[in-house]
C-alpha positions, 0 to 999 in steps of 0.5 A: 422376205425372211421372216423376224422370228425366223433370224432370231431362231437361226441366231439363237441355234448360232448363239447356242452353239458359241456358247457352248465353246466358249466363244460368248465370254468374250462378249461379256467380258468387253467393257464396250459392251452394253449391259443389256446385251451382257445380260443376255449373253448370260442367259444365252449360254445357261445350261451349257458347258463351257470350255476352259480354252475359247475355241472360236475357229471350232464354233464357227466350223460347227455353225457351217459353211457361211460361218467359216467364211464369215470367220476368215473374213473376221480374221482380217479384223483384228481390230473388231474382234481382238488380237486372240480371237483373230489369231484363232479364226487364222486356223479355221480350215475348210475341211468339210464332208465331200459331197457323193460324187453323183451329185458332184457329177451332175453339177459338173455336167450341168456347169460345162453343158454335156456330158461328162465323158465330152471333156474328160476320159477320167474323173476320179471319185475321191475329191484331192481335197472338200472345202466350205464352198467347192471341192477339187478332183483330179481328172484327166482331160480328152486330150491326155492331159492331168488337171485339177477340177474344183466345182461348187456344192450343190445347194451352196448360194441357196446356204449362203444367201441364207445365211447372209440375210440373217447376218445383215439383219442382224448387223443393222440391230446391233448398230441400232445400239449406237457407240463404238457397234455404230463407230465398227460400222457391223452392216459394212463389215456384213456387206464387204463380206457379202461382196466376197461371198458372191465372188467366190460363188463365181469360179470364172471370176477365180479363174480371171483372178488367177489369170491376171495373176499370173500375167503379173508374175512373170517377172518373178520366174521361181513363183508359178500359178497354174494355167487356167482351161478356159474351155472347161471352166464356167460359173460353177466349175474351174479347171486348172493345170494338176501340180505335183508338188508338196505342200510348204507345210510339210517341212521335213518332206520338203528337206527329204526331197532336197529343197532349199527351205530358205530359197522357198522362203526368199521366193515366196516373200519376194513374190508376194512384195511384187504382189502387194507393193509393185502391182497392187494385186495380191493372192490374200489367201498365202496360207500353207495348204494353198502353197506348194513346192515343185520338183523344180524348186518353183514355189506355186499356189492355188485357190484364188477366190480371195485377192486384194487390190490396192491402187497406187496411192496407196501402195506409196502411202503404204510405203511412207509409213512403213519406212518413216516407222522404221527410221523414227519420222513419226511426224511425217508418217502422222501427216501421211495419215491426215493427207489420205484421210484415214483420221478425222481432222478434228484430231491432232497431228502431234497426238497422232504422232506420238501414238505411232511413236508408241507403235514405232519405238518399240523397234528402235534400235534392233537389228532389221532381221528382228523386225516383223513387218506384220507385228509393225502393221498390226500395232500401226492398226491398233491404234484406230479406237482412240483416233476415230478412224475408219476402217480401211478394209483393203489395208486391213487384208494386206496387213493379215496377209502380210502376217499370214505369209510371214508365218509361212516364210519363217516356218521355212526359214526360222532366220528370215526377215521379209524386210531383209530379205527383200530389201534391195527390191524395196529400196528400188521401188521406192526410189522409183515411186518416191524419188524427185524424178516420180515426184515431179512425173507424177506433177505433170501428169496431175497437171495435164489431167486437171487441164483436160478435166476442167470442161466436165468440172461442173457436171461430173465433180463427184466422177472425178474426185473419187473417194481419198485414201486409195480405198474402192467405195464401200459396197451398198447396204442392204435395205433392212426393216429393224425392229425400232422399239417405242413404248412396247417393253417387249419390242426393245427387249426383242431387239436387244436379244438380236443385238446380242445374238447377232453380235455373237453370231458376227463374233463379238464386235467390240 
């Protein structure tokens, strides 16, 4: 077990280096925070020089490759570290010094168990591309063929396993400081996010997710995912079809090679809608660097080591909610909220209704090529402080996917709406999930399931009543021996220094 001094040293280098860009005012300023830790945030960052502009996404980068991932994770969580900061922690980019391809050699033949030679006649030595977590070279494969293999830094789960520890000791002290700290639930957030980690620290697990992917997709033809070789994929490498393609951030390349800008735009929203509404598994990683254009006009992506998944009822929640803002029934969306739990009921139905109305009106009235889904989520998401609502992290990621992909469809497409664009495909799914013949199916099924339950009623009640609101159990939290101060000064003022560095470290709960 790691020893205490050895998180708060790790902290104080994080701390440090978030100081001197800027990004410890924000804790400082929050009226949240408490004075103690305020006091130290000072403290932390005399001597350093700090910044005009915060520049959260650059401290991250400079901390390492745990902290970019940690980053991206709080870019979904607007909610804990505030619209600004969020929308800079979207920038962070991956790009990191390529290992030497020794190393990256030897990792490859170790993954796949032979040598280099038996799986492919040709690997080039300059990685295509070098992230947080892997990096992609093109190769060509015994049998001729041109693939992209991503494999795993060496030493990464050593870094990362690092890395988490101190941030989950970390999290349980800041939650020792009770208030809106505990009500964020800090140890949840590092445990989600340690969830994560561990999926993308296992390529065959992108690979399925890439897999099942794109066995949903054939019903959308213009959207392609690339084909996976099984026989040269393993926990630390992944091979994939090679796409030659341009990048859908390169709009002026994309109009030299005579795309169609706007059928890229209604393709990818199109394919999107279908991942989040239709099956409830989505590629929550829709940024331009990972999506392509292809000769034929397809639109295509990669890196697949971040999806969503929602189930059924929520996605029909999500969808009430979406349609009762945009046609003013408020009350409605109010109940939809207290029936799925997402508020305490010891708050009012009608309050609730009348701060969504704050969200809703707003958009009242405008034409619906004017209404921006992700902006509606975001306002819908702002309002959990004041109604005691637990955080809900599968809807969280829709919501920062949906204005992630909405960015990059309107970067194509400067008149595009995803509403609008897709809302013949809505108004169907819809009518098919909420119409009376779903409604009284949906009755029979419920109906004849409860009947087949009730023998194992008594002993399995806990199995078969899941958790309300469509959200997976929460993942376990690490068991951690936090410093509990008593009558020794010196140990309270121990774990107000970790509350702080730790709070600036998982940047600036609020």
């Amino acid at each position: 077990m790691t020893a205490t001094v050895t998180h708060l040293w790790r902290l104080f280098k994080w701390g440090r280096t978030l100081a001197r860009h800027g990004a410890l005012q924000g804790i400082e300023r929050d009226p949240l925070t408490p004075p103690n830790v305020r006091r130290l945030c000072r403290i932390a960052r005399i001597g350093a020089r700090v910044p005009a502009e915060v520049d959260y996404a650059a401290a991250l980068q400079e901390i390492g490759p745990a902290a970019i991932k940690l980053g991206q994770a709080l870019a979904t969580r607007p909610d804990l570290v505030g619209a600004a900061a969020a929308a800079n922690l979207l920038q962070l980019q991956d790009a990191l010094p390529p290992e030497p391809f020794a190393k990256i050699r030897a990792a490859i033949e170790a993954g796949l168990g032979g040598p280099l030679d038996q799986f492919f006649t040709e690997v080039d030595p300059e990685p295509v591309g070098a992230a947080s977590i892997a990096q992609v070279h093109r190769a060509v494969t015994t049998e001729g063929r041109t693939v992209a293999v991503k494999v795993l830094r060496p030493g990464i789960e050593d870094e990362f396993a690092r890395a988490i520890e101190t941030y989950e000791w970390a999290a349980a002290h800041v939650e020792l400081l009770g208030g809106e700290a505990e009500r964020l639930r800090p140890r949840m957030v590092v445990a989600y996010f340690k969830q994560w980690v561990r999926r993308e620290l296992d390529l065959t697990r992108e690979a399925a997710s890439a897999s099942e992917l794109k066995e949903n997709m054939l019903a959308e033809p213009g959207f392609h995912i690339p084909d996976i070789d099984w026989r040269r994929t393993s926990r630390r490498v992944m091979t994939l079809e090679w796409l030659d393609g341009i990048k859908l951030s390169k709009r002026d390349e994309l109009i030299a090679a005579g795309h169609d800008t706007k059928s890229l735009a209604a393709i990818l929203v199109r394919a999107f809608l279908r991942q989040a509404v239709v099956d409830g598994y989505f590629h929550a990683d829709l940024h331009q660097g990972n999506l392509f254009a292809l000769p034929d006009g397809r639109v295509a992506a990669i890196d697949f080591g971040i999806m969503g998944r929602i189930d059924r009822r929520a996605r029909v929640w999500l969808a009430e909610i979406l349609y009762g803002l945009i046609t003013g029934n408020y009350d409605r969306v109010a109940e939809i909220h207290f029936e799925a739990q997402y508020v305490p009921p010891h708050h009012s139905v009608a309050e609730f209704a009348t701060a969504l109305r704050a969200v809703g009106e707003p958009i009242r009235g405008l034409p619906v090529r004017e209404i921006s889904v992700g902006r509606m989520l975001e306002g819908l998401f702002a309002i959990t402080r004041d109604f005691d609502m637990p955080v809900q992290p599968h809807l969280l990621l829709l919501q920062k996917t949906m204005v992630m992909e909405e960015g990059v469809a309107t970067a194509l497409d400067p008149d595009i709406n995803m509403w609008e664009t897709s809302e013949p495909f809505l108004r169907d799914w819809m009518r098919t999930e909420l119409g009376p013949e779903a409604y009284y199916a949906d009755r029979i099924i419920d109906t004849v399931r409860a009947l087949k339950k009730i023998p194992q009623l008594i002993d399995r009640l806990d199995a078969y009543y899941p958790a309300a609101g469509g959200a997976p159990p929460p993942p376990p939290l690490a068991d951690i021996a936090v410093i509990r101060p008593k009558r020794s000064g010196a140990l309270l003022l121990v774990g107000l220094l970790a509350a702080a560095a730790g709070a600036a470290a998982m940047y600036f709960i609020r």
